[in-house]
C-alpha positions in Angstrom: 0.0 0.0 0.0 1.3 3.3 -1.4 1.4 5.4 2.4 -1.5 8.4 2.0 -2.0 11.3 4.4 -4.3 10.0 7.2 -6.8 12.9 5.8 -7.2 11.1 2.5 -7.7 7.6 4.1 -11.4 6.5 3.6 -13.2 4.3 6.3 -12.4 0.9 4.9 -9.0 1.6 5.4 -8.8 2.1 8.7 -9.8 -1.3 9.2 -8.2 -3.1 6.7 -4.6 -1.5 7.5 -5.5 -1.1 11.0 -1.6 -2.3 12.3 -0.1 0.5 10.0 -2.6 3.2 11.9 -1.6 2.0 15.2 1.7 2.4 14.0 1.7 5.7 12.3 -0.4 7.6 15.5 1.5 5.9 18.1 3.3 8.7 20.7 1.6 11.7 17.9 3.9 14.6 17.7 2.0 16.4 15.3 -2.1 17.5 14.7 -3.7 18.2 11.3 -5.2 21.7 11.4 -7.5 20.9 9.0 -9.1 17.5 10.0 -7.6 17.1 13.9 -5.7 13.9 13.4 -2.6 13.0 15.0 0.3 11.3 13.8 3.8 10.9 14.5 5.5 12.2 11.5 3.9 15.2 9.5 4.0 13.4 6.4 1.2 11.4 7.3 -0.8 14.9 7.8 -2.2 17.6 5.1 -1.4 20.4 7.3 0.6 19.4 9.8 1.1 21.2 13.3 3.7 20.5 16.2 2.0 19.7 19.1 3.1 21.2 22.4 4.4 18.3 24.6 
């Protein structure tokens, strides 16, 4: 699977790559200020934002 922003993902994929997701918002460093999801490296986000830790 070709890794998409987590904005992009529809709901089937959440469930079918469910491992990856744990994965890829495990310990989030960063929020997307357009949708609100987290992820550990911004290039899993469409506008990413450090969050304050």
């Amino acid at each position: 699977m070709e890794i998409r922003r987590l904005c992009k993902w529809g709901r089937d994929e959440y469930s079918e790559h469910f491992a990856l997701l744990c994965e890829i918002t495990r310990k989030p460093k960063f929020t997307c200020e357009r949708c609100g999801r987290s992820a550990r490296k911004k290039r899993y986000l469409c506008k990413p934002r450090k969050r304050d830790q």
